[in-house]
N, C-alpha and C positions, 0 to 999 in steps of 0.2 A: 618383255612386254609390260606395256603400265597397263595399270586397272582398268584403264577406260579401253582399253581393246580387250582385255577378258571378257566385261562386260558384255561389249559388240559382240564379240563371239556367243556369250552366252544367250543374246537375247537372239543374234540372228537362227544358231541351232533353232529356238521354239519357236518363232517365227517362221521359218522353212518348215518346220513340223505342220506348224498350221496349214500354211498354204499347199503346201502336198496333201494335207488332208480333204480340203475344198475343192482340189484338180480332182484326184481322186471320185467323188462324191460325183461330179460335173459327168468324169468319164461313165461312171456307171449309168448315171441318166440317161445318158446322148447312144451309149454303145449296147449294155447288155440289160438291162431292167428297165422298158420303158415303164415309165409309172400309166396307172391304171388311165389319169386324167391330170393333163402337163396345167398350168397356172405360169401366166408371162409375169403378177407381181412377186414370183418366188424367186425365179430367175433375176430379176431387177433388184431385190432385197441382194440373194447372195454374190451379186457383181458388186453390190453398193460397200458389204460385207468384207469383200476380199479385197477390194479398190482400199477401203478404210485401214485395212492390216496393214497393207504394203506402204501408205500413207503415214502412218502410225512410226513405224518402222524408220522407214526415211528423215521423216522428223527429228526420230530419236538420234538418228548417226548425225543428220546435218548441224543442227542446234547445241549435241552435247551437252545435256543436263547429269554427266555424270558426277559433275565434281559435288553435286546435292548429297552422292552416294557418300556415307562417312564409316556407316556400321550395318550391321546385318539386316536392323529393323529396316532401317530407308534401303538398302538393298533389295528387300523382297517386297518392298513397296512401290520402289519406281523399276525393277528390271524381271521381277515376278507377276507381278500384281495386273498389268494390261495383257503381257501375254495370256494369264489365266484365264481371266476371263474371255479374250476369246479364244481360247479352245472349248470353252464353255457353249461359246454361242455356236461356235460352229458344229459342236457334237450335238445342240440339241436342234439348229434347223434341218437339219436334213435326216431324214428318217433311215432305219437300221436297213431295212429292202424299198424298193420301190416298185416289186411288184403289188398290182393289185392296189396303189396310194392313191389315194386323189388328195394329190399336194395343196386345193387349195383348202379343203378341208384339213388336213393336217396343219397344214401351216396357222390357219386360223385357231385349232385348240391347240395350239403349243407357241403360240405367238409369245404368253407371257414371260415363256422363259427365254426366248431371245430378247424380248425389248427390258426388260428389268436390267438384264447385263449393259446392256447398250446405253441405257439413261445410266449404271452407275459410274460405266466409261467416261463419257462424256461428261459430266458433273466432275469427276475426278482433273479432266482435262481443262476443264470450266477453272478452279480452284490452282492449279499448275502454271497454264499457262494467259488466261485472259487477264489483261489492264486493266477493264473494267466492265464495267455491265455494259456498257455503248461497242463496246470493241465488237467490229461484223463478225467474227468468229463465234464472239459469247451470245450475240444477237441470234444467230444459225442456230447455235445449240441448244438455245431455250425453245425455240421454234418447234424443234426434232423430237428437243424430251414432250411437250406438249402435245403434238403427235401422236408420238408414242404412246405417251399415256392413254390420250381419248382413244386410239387404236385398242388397249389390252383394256379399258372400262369398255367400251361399247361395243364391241365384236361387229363391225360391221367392215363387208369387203370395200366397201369404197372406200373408206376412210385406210385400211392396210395398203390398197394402191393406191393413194395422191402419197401417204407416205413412206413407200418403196419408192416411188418417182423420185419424192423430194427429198429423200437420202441421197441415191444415187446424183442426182442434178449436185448435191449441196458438197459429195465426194470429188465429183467430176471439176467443180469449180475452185474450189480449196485445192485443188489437186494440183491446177494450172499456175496458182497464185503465187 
């Protein structure tokens, strides 16, 4: 085997790990802990979430940026470094039970620790892969991180759902491209 399939094996194991984790999570809602009071921009975030992994992912095998990998540092940098963080995001949006939660309150005091992960994704992705600041992907991204941001400064639900929407829409469309 050459390195660039070790790799793929390695990345795809934490990858899988993720995404088992988010079905996981899903199933519990839908089947045995309905939460106290369900939130439709929760659901919208964690499809936009789990679209973005699998996305992510795919990238990584189609494009082959492994031969960037030389030594350990850029090793755990490009084949460590995205998986981690999101397992990061995906352990802290969904809560430990969901009885008794009202997700959109949760979600709302724990927002900051999923969108921090998410803008430092993205910005990483920013720096990797965009041309130039005109490129519509880098365009999206500033958009998101902006977002974002006003999102975890001003605690307000509206502004969390146009930006669960306009994750998921900006997933769905980059997804197709």
């Amino acid at each position: 085997m050459s390195k660039d399939e070790y790799i793929l094996a390695f990345e795809a194991i934490l990858y899988g790990l993720i995404i088992s984790r988010i079905l996981v999570k899903w199933n519990y809602m839908i089947q045995d802990d309905k939460p106290k009071k369900g939130y439709w921009a929760f659901w919208v975030l964690t499809i936009a979430i789990f679209l973005l992994i699998i996305y992510v992912f795919m990238m990584n095998k189609i494009f082959n940026h492994y031969d960037k990998i030389v030594d350990a540092s850029t090793f755990l940098f490009y084949a460590v470094f995205p998986p981690g963080l999101f397992t990061f995001i995906v352990y802290q949006i969904f809560p430990r039970e969901f009885k008794n939660v009202d997700l959109r309150e949760y979600l709302m005091t724990y927002i900051n620790r999923v969108i921090l992960p998410l803008n430092i994704y993205i910005i990483f992705t920013l720096f990797q892969f965009a041309g130039s600041i005109t490129d519509p992907g880098a365009i999206v991204g500033i958009v998101i991180i902006l977002f974002a941001t006003s999102v975890s400064v001003f605690k307000r639900y509206w502004l969390l759902e146009v930006y669960s929407v306009l994750f998921l829409l900006s997933m769905i469309v980059f997804g197709y491209m």
